[in-house]
C-alpha positions in Angstrom: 22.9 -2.5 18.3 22.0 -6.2 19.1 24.5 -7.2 17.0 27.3 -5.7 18.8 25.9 -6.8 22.2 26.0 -10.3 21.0 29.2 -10.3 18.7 27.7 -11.1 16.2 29.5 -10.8 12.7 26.3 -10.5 10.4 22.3 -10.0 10.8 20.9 -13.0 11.3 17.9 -14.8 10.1 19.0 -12.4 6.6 16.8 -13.1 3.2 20.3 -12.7 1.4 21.8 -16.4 1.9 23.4 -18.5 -0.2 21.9 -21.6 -1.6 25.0 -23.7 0.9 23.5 -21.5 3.6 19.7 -22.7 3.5 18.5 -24.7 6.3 18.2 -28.3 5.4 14.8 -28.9 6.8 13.0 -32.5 5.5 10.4 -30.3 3.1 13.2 -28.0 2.2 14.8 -30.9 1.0 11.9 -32.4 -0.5 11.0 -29.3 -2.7 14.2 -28.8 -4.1 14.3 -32.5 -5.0 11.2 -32.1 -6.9 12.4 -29.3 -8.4 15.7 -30.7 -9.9 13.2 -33.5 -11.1 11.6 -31.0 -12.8 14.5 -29.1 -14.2 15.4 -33.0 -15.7 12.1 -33.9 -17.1 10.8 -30.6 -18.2 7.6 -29.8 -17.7 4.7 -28.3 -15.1 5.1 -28.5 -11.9 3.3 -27.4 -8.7 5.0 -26.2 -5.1 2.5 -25.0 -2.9 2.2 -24.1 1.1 1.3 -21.8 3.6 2.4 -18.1 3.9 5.5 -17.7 5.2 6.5 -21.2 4.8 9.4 -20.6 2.7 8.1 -20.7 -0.9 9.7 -17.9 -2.5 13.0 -18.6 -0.6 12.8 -22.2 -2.1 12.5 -20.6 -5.2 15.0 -18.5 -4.8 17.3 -21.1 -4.1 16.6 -23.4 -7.1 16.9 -20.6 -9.6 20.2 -19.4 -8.2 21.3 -23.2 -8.6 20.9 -23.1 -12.3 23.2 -22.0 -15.2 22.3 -18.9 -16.5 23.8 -19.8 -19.7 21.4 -22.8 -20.2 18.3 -21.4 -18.5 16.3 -18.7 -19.0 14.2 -17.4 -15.6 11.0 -15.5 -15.8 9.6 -14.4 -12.3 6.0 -13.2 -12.5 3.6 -12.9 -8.8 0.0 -12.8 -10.2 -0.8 -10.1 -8.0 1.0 -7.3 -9.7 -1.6 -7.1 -12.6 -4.4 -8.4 -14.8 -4.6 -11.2 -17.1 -3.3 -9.6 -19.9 -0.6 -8.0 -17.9 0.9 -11.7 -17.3 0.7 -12.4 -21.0 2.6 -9.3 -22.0 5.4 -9.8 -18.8 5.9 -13.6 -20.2 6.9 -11.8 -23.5 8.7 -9.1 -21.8 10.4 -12.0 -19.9 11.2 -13.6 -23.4 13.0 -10.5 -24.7 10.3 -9.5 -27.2 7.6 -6.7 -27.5 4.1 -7.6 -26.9 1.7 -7.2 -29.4 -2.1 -6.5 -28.4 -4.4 -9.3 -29.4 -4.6 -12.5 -26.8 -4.8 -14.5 -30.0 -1.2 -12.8 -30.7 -0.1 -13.0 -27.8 0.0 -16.8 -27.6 1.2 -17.5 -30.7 4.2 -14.9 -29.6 4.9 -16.9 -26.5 4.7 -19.9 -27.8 7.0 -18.8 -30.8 9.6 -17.2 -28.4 9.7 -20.5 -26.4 10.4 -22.3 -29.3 13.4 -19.8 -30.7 14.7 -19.9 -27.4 15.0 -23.4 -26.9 16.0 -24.3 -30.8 18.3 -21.0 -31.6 19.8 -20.4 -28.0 19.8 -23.5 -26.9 18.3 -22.4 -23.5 15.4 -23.3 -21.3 13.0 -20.7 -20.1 11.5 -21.1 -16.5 8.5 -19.7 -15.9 7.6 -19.3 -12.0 4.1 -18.1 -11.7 3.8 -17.5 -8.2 0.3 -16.2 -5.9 -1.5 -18.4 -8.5 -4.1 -19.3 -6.3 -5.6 -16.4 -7.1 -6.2 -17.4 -10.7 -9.3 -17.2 -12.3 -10.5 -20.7 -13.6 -10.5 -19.1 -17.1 -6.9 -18.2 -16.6 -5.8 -21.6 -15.5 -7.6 -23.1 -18.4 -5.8 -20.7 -20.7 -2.5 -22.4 -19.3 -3.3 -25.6 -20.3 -3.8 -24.1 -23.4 -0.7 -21.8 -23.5 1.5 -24.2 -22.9 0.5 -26.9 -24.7 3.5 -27.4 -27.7 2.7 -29.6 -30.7 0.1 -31.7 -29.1 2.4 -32.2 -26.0 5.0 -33.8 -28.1 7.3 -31.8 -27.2 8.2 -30.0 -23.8 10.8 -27.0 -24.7 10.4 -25.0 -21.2 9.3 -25.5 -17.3 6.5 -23.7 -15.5 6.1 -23.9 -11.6 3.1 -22.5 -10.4 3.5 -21.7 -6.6 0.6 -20.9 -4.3 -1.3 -21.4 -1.6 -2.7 -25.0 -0.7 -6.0 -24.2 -2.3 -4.6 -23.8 -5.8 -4.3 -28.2 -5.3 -7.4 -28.5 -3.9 -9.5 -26.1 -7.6 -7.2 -28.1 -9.4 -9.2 -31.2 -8.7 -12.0 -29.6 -10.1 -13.3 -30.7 -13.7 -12.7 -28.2 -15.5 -9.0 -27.4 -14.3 -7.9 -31.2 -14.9 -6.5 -30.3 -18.0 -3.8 -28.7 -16.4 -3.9 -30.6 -13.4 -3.4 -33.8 -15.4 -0.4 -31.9 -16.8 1.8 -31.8 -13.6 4.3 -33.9 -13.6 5.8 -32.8 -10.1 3.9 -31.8 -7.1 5.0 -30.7 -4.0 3.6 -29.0 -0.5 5.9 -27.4 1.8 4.4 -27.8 5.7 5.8 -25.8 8.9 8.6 -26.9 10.9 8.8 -29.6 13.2 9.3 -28.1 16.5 12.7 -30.4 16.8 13.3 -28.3 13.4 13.1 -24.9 14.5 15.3 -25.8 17.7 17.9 -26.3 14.9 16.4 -23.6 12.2 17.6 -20.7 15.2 20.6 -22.5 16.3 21.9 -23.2 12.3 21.2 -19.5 11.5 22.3 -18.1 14.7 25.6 -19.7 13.7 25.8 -18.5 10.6 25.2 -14.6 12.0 28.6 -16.1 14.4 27.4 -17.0 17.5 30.3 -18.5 19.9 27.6 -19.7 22.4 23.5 -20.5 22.4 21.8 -17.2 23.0 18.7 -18.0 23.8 17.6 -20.8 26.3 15.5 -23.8 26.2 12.3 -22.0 27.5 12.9 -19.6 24.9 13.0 -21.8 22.0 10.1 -23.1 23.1 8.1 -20.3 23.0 9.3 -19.2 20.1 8.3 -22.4 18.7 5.0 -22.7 20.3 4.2 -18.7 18.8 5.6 -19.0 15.6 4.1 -22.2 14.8 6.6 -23.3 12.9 6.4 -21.0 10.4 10.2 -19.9 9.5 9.0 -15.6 8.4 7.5 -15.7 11.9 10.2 -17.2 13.8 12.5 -15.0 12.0 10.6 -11.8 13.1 10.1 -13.1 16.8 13.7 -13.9 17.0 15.1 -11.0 15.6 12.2 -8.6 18.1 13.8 -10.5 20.7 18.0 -10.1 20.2 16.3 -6.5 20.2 14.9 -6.9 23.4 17.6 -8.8 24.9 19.9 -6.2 23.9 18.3 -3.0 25.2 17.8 -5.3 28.7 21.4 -6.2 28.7 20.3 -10.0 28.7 23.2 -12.1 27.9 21.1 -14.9 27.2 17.7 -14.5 26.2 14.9 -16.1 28.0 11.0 -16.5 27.8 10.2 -13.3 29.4 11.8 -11.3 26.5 10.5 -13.4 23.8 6.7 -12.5 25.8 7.9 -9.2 25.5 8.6 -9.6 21.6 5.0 -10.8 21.5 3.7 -8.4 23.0 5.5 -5.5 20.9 5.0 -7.1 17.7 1.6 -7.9 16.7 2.3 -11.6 17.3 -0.1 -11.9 20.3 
């Protein structure tokens, strides 16, 4: 409905954009810098940051930017099993059955890294995202896992994504195995509030918006509620084109962005 009210030509704020599409914020811009450093070099590398932040949507990004001829992308979020669930979904991932012993099971990955890289010619990347809710036995089995002929060798990249905690148990001494390992590291912060003036203006153009649609007060609240946070200002805008719509509000002000507070359990 709000988007016939506003003429616009496509939902705004949508997950489904293109990597030309993303919003060119300065840690946006930082991460995927880091991340092309680590598609270079090879390696581990860590992105880290607050929910909603735009992790996975950085991700996202980077992975569509590669050629799927020369890389191989395995996507695993810790939450959706056990320990020796993420084993078996890294061989899954490799095109391979899993067998049953952990033993076997890292020989296996290790082996199907190797054939990948030597007889495809193609470099598996491994995102292990939620990882701050590894286990310190788990983390040490990465350091182990993916540790290729003495570290003489580097024939895949692993990002592990979390939340900032995961940098600060990393510190500890017995995870500096791994943490010694990471040759990129990276935190993605909030917005700026200059930066989500133009976060709602660039996507609010991309939905084709002729004119601004929401005022200065509006921003601001927005801003000031969503903290910078770009999943929150994404609900909170989209609550309030809602809003604006079934009030007939040509341009939306404060009072329906209180009102998309109020209705969306953002108060």
């Amino acid at each position: 409905m709000y988007k016939s009210f506003y003429s616009l030509a496509r939902t705004p704020f949508s997950k489904e954009l293109g990597s030309s599409e993303a919003f060119q914020s300065e840690d946006y811009q930082g991460a995927i810098q880091g991340l092309q450093y680590l598609q270079k070099s090879k390696g581990i590398g860590l992105l880290i940051g607050d929910p909603g932040v735009g992790k996975t949507f950085t991700l996202r990004m980077f992975t569509e930017s590669l050629n799927p001829s020369l890389y191989h992308v395995v996507y695993f979020p810790l939450s959706t099993g056990g320990v020796m669930d993420f084993y078996r979904g890294l061989i899954y991932g490799l095109g391979e059955e899993p067998k049953f012993r952990k033993v076997d099971l890292f020989r296996q990955i290790q082996q199907g890294i190797e054939r990948m890289a030597v007889e495809r010619k193609m470099t598996p990347v491994f995102i292990l995202d939620e990882m701050h809710m590894a286990k310190d036995a788990f983390l040490q089995d990465i350091a182990l896992l993916f540790n290729f002929q003495m570290d003489s060798k580097t024939p895949f990249i692993l990002i592990l994504s979390g939340l900032p905690h995961l940098k600060t148990r990393l510190q500890l001494q017995h995870n500096r195995p791994l943490a010694q390992r990471l040759i990129m590291k990276y935190e993605i912060h909030a917005l700026s509030k200059d930066e989500v003036v133009t976060y709602i203006a660039h996507h609010m153009t991309l939905a084709g918006a002729k004119m601004p649609i929401f005022n200065e007060n509006a921003i601001e609240a927005i801003a000031l509620r969503s903290q910078g946070w770009p999943r929150a200002i994404n609900t909170l805008t989209i609550n309030s084109l809602l809003f604006g719509a079934q009030l007939k509000k040509e341009v939306i002000d404060e009072e329906v962005v209180q009102l998309a507070i109020e209705d969306g359990s953002l108060s």
